[in-house]
PADOMI-206389 format. One record per residue (C-alpha): x, y, z; residue in one letter. Coordinates in steps of 0.1 Angstrom, whole numbers, plus 5000, padded with zeros to 4 digits. Example, Ala and Ser with C-alpha at 12.3 -4.5 7.8 and 13.67 -1.06 7.14 Angstrom:
<rs>
512349555078A;513749895071S;
</rs>
This chain:
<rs>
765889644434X;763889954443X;760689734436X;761589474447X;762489264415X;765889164410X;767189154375X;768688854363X;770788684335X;773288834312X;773689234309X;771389244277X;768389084298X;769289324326X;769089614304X;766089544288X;764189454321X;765489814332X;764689984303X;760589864307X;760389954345X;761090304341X;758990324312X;761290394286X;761590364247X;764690264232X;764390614214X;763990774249X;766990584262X;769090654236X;768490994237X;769191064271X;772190814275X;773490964246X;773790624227X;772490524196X;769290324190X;771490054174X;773589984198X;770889944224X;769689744208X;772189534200X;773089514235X;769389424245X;769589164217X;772689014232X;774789084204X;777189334223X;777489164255X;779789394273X;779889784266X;782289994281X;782290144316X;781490514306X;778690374284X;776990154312X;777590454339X;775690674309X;772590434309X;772990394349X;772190774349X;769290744324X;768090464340X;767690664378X;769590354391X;770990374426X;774790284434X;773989964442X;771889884412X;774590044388X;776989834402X;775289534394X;775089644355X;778189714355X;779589364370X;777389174344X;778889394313X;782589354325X;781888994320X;781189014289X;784089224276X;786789034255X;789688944274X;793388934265X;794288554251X;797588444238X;798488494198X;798088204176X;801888304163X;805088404178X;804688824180X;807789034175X;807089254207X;806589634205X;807189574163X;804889864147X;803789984183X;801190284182X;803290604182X;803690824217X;799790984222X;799591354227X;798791494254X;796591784252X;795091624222X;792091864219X;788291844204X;787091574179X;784691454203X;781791364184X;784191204160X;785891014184X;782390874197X;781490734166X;784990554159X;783690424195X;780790314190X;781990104156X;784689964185X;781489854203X;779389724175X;781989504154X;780789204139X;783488894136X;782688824102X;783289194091X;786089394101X;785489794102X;787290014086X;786990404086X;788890694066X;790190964081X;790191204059X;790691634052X;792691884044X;796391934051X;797092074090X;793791954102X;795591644125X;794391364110X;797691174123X;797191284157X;793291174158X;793990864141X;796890804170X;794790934199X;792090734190X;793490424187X;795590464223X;791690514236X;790190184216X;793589984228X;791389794253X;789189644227X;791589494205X;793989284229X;795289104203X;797189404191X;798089734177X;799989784148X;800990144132X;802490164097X;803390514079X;802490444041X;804690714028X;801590864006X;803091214006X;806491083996X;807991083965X;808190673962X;805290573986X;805490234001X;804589933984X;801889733990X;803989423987X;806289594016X;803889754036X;802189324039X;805989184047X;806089444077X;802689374086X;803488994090X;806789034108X;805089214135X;802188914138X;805488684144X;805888554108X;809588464100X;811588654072X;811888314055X;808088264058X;806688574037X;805188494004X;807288653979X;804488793955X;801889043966X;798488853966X;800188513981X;801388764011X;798088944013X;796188614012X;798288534044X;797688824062X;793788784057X;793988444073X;796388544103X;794688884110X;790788694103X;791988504135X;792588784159X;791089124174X;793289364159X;793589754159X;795189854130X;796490244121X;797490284087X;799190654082X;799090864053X;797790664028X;798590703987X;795990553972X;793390273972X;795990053953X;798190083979X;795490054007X;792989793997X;795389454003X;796489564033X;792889524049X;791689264070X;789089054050X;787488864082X;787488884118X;786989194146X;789489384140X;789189764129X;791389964106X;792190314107X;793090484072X;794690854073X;795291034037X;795291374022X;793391223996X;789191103999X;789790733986X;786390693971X;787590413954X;787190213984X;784190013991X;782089924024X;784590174046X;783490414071X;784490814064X;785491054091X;785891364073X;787791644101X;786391974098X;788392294112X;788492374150X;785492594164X;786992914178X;786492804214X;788292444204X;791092654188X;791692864222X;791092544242X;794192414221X;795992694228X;795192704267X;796392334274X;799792434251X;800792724271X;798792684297X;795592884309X;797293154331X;798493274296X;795593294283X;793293414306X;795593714308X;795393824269X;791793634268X;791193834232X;794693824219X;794093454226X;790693434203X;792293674176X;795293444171X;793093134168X;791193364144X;794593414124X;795193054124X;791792974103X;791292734134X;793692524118X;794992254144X;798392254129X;798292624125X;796992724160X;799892424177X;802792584160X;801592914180X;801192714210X;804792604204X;806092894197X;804693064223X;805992804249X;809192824239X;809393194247X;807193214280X;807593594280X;806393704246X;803093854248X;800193674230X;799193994216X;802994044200X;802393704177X;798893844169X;799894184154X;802793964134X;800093754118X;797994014112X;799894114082X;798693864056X;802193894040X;803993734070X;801693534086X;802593184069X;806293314081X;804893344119X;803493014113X;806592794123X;808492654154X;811292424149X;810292184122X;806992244127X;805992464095X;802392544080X;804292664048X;805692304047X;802592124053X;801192294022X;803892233999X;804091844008X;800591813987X;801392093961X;804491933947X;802691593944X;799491793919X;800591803881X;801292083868X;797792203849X;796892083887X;799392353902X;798292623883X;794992573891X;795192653927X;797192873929X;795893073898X;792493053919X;793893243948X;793493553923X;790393493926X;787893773949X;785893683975X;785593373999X;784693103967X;784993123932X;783492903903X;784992663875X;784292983850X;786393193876X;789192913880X;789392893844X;789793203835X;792293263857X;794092943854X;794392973811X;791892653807X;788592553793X;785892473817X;785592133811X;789492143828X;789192383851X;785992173870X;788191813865X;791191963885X;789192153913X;787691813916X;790891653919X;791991963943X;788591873969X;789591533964X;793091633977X;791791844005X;793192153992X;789592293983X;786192233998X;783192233973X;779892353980X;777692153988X;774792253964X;776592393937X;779792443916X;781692623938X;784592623957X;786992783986X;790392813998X;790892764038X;792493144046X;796193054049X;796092794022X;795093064003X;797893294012X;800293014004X;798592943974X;799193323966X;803193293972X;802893023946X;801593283918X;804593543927X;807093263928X;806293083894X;804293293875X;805493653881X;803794013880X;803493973839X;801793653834X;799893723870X;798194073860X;797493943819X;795093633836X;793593923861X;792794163831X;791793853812X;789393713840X;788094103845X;787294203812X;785393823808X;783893903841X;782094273832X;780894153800X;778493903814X;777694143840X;776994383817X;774594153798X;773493983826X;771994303844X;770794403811X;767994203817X;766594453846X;767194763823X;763894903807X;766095203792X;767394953765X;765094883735X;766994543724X;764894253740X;768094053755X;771594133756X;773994083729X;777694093744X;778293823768X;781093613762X;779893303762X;776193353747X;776192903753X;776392953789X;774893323790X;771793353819X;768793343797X;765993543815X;765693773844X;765793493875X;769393313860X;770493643855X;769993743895X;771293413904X;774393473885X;775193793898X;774493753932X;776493433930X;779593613912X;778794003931X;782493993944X;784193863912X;782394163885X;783094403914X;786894303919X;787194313881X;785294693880X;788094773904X;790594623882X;789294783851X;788995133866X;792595123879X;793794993847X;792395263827X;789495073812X;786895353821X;784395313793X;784094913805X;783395103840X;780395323827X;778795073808X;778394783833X;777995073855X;774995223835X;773794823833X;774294813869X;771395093872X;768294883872X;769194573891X;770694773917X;766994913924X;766094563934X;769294513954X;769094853979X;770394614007X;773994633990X;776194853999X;778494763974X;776495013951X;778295323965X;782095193952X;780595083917X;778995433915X;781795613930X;784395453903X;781795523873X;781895883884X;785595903883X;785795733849X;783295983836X;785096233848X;788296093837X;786596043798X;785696433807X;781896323798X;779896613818X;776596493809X;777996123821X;779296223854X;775896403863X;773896073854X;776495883877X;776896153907X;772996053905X;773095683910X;775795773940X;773695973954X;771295733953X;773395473968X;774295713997X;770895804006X;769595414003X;772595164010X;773995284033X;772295584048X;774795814048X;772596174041X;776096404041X;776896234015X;773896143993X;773696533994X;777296633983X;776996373958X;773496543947X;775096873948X;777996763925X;775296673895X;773496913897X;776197163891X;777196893861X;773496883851X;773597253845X;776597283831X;775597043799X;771397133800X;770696823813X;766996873825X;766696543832X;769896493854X;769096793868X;765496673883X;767396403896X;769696573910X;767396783930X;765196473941X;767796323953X;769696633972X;765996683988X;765596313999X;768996414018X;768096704031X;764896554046X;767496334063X;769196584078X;766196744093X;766097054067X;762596994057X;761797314044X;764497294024X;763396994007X;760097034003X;761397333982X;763897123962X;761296823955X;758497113938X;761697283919X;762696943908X;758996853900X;758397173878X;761697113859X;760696733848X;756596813842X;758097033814X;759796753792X;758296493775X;760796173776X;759195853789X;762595903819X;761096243827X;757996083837X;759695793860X;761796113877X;758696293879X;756996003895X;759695943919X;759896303931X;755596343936X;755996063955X;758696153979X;757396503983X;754196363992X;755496164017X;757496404035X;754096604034X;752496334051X;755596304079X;754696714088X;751096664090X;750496734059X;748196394051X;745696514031X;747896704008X;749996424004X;747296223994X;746196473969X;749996453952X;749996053954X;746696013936X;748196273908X;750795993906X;748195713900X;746995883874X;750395953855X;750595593861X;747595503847X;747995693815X;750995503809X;754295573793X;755295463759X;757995153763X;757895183802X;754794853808X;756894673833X;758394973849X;755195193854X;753494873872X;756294903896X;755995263899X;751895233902X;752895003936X;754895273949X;751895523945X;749395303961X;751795203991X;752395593998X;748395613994X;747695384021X;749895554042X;748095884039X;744795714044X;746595564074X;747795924085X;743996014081X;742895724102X;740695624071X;741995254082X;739595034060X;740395254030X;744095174035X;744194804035X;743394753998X;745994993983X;748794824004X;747894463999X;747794573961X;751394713968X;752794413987X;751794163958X;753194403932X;756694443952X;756594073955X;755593973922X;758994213908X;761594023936X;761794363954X;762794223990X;762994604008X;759794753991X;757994383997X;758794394040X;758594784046X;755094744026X;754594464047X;755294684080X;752694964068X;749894724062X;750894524095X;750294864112X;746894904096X;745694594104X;746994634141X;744794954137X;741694764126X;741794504156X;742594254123X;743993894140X;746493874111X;748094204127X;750694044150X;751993784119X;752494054092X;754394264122X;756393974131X;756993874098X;758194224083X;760494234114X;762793944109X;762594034073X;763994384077X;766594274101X;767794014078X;767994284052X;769494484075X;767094764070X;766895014096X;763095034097X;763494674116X;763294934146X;759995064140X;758594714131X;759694584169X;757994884179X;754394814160X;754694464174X;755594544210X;752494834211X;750494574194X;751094304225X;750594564253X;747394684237X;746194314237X;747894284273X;745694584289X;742594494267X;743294144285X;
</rs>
């Protein structure tokens, strides 16, 4: 060898006398050879004596080893790999032979690898067995076939295939499914135990004796599973069903997960073939897209694109775009997605049945038990049992950390055409308004917790008041968990004519929504509650709710065009039923657009109007509107140069503050944060940089204390930018750190923080 030592004795001494002259660990080996520490060491131990030739050529490479050297390694590990020997029984040739491989079997590599290494690892007195396992259309038949063609070589005593019928209406016996099993180890007709333990007890022996492979197909149940297992010897079953099997013991799970996108298109490219492909590159990733990555899904578009070799890829895209013929796209021949779906529907019972296909009602990409039932006509306790017996199925996937579940996309759509076909428009549109109206009362009462305008100290209306969020931290959890559920059912009510339900968890809505900026879901609820005021001819209403649009305009989604014809709109409303209040509001927020829109004269003049209207009433909501227009016209004082005046108006907020407002404790502290962050701005805009600091960390702990994500990171940013001022070392964290907040949140000021931070390193660059 390269130092002269020549290794010696059996591959596991070689290895290990490798290993130590370069200096390895077995973790380092393993890592780089790509091999697990277990099996290195078993093969250094001598217990695996002769790994395959693509493992030694991946420790070869570890190892440095030249040709020569690699050669050797390999000689001394095909020694040790099991050789064909004759059966101890007659064999019936070619009985329950593997079925044909496929060809451009695609993906499932790191799967595959660890059915290999079990291959590699298999102790004689106890045979593997693994469970392949997932929804329907995934290919568990196909990886369980491809697989075992690969691991042939390790089992020369044979291969044996056996379809269990699970799916079928009468799935095969046990007791049939062991006579089959025996025939094809040679066992004559006349020789077959007649009861079902006697024939199982023979099988143990026989198979015990031998290095078998064996492929059992779409398995029932464990009934039908467990005597058919091998209880001694190296042999290694292979288990395919729809359903999880839990009930069986000391087995091995491969659970199939959809395609990635580029393993989808790969699928595609070996169908049709890549010239194909490469010429409608996107159509090719849209329709694997379309398919949900399904294998089955994405192969009957391979087929049916291959049988028609001058249809344009893009043509099947745009056909299964439309959600409402994409499951009919979805076949070629007898190859049917539809069909796939149904084979496990019509084995669920019937409360079963209505579950899931009641569940596609459901909004958004999950939904919960409380959803499900609902929808579905049951209690809780039933709806959770059969969406458990649904994941078990495969035809849901829980979450991993909570109750919830989801549909894979076309399952979905099929579970949809289940709903038109057996349920019908009537029963389907009495369990949406029925879900809907459950849905925006606890919305309502959950969001009631954020809202200081209501003098009762918890809400009184959910529906459940057992399960009802208690406090303001399961209330935020709740409707962030169900935001597309209440806001499909505020659709559902406003279309329906329900448009005082609209208003009120509207109007509930008003608070929380404060803490949420980041969603810009707020402009639809606001733009339905002012079309149901408007529809209940409430004038005073619309104006409150033209308001909270405007809001949501300026805010959510920055859209100032809007914000200010939305502003405009109240105003005239506010006017026309002597709403002062509405009408400072209105003005506030028609200036915050205008400022927007680069009309700062014209806002400045709006924000004092609006300011002179609300000093002039007395109602604790006066005050919060005055508050909120001082500060905004201070800080567009501040933005034209204007610091010291704007610090003048922002102190005249602290003081409104800390006079107080009668009822308003929580919401005034909040308010106070808001003064003393647009404080330390000004005394950042006067270059008064120690001044600043203290107002803004006093902000920041407020905003965080209150769960206000967007006021806690741009706070965050100003301070960052005072502290950069300073020379402070904590100056490039808090920069960094507001950054990747705001982008997260998707706030637009993420800009100005990448900004602070790159100044911030070229400063320290030159000073270097």
């Amino acid at each position: 060898m390269r130092d002269g030592t020549r290794a010696t004795g059996d591959f596991g001494q070689q290895l290990r006398t490798l290993r130590v002259r370069s200096g390895l660990s077995q973790e380092a080996l393993s890592h780089t050879a790509g091999v697990s520490v277990r099996a290195l060491a078993d093969m250094e131990r001598g217990r695996t004596r002769g790994p395959q030739r693509r493992t030694v050529q991946a420790l070869a490479e570890a190892l440095g080893l030249d040709d020569d050297e690699a050669a050797r390694l390999e000689k001394s590990a095909a020694l040790g790999r099991p050789r064909p020997r004759a059966a101890a029984g007659p064999a019936a040739p070619g009985t329950l032979a593997l079925p044909r491989d496929i060809q451009d079997f695609t993906a499932r590599g790191p799967a595959f690898a660890r059915l290999l290494e079990l291959a590699e690892d298999i102790d004689p007195a106890r045979p593997v067995v693994t469970v392949v396992t997932g929804q329907p259309g995934l290919g568990k038949t196909a990886f369980a076939v491809h697989a075992a063609h690969r691991l042939a070589p390790y089992f020369p005593d044979g291969q044996f295939a056996l379809d269990l019928h699970g799916m079928d209406p009468e799935p095969a016996t046990a007791r049939d499914a062991l006579a089959r099993l025996l025939g094809a180890l040679g066992v004559a007709d006349t020789a077959i135990p007649a009861g079902t333990d006697d024939r199982a007890g023979l099988w143990r022996s026989l198979a015990g004796e031998r290095r078998l492979l064996l492929l059992l197909d779409n398995a029932a149940d464990e009934s039908q599973v467990a005597p058919l297992l091998p209880g001694t010897g190296p042999s290694l079953t292979l288990v395919t069903s729809r359903h999880s099997l839990a009930g069986l013991e000391s087995v091995h799970r491969t659970d199939l997960e959809l395609l990635r996108r580029e393993e989808a298109v790969q699928l595609l490219t070996r169908i049709i073939g890549p010239d194909r492909v490469r010429a409608e590159a996107q159509a090719a990733r849209d329709l694997a897209d379309l398919c949900g990555h399904l294998p089955l899904a994405v192969r009957i578009a391979g087929q049916r694109l291959l049988s028609r070799p001058h249809e344009r890829l893009g043509k099947l895209a745009a056909r299964l775009a439309a959600e409402g013929r994409r499951l009919d796209g979805l076949q070629a021949g007898s190859l049917r997605v539809r069909a796939a779906f149904a084979l496990s529907y019509r084995q669920l019972p019937p409360d079963t049945q209505r579950l899931l296909r009641r569940a596609a009602l459901a909004a958004g990409a999950d939904f919960s038990p409380e959803t499900a039932a609902l929808l579905a006509g049951l209690s809780y306790d039933e709806a959770v049992a059969r969406a458990e017996a649904l994941t078990d199925a495969g035809l849901l996937q829980s979450d991993g950390a909570g109750e919830r579940y989801r549909f894979h996309d076309l399952l979905k759509l099929y579970a949809a055409e289940q709903v038109e076909a057996e349920d019908g428009a009537e029963v389907r549109d009495a369990a949406l308004d029925r879900a809907a109206s459950w849905m925006l009362r606890r919305a309502t009462a959950a969001a009631l917790h954020f809202d200081v305008d209501h003098e009762r100290a918890l809400p009184q209306d959910d529906p459940d008041p057992g399960t009802a969020p208690t406090g303001r931290d399961e209330a935020r959890s709740w409707l962030e968990a169900e935001r597309a559920q209440w806001l499909a059912a505020l659709r559902r009510a406003h279309d329906t004519g329900r448009h005082r339900q609209v208003l009120d968890t509207a109007e509930a809505m008003h608070w929380f929504s404060d803490l949420n900026q980041h969603w810009e879901q707020w402009v639809e609820v606001f733009q339905r509650s002012a079309a149901s005021a408007r529809l209940l001819g409430s004038r005073q209403e619309e104006a409150v709710h033209l308001n909270y649009l405007a809001w949501a305009y300026n805010l959510c989604v920055h859209d100032p065009h809007a914000a200010l014809t939305s502003a405009d709109a109240a105003l005239a409303a506010a006017r026309d039923c002597g709403d002062g209040l509405q009408e400072g509001w209105a003005l506030g927020y028609g200036a915050s657009a205008l400022h927007r829109l680069g009309r700062t004269e014209e806002a400045q003049e709006r924000l004092r109007e609006g300011v002179r209207c609300l000093s002039t009433q007395e109602s604790p909501q006066s005050r919060l509107a005055e508050l909120t227009l001082l500060s905004t016209l201070g800080a567009l004082l501040r933005q034209t140069g204007r610091a010291a005046e704007a610090l003048d108006i922002h102190r005249r907020s602290e003081r409104i503050c800390g006079r107080g407002v009668p009822g308003r404790t929580e919401v005034i502290a909040l308010y106070q944060a808001v003064a003393r962050q647009q404080i330390g701005n000004d005394l950042a805009a006067l270059e008064r940089w120690d001044e600043a600091e203290t107002p803004l960390r006093q902000a920041l702990a407020a905003f965080d204390a209150a769960q206000m994500p967007i006021w806690v990171e741009q706070t965050r940013l100003d301070l960052g930018r005072v502290l950069s001022a300073m020379g402070h070392p904590a100056a490039r964290e808090t920069l960094r750190t507001a950054r990747d907040a705001l982008a997260a949140l998707g706030d637009p000021r993420q800009a100005e923080a990448a900004a602070a931070l790159r100044a911030l390193d070229e400063a320290t660059t030159r000073r270097a």
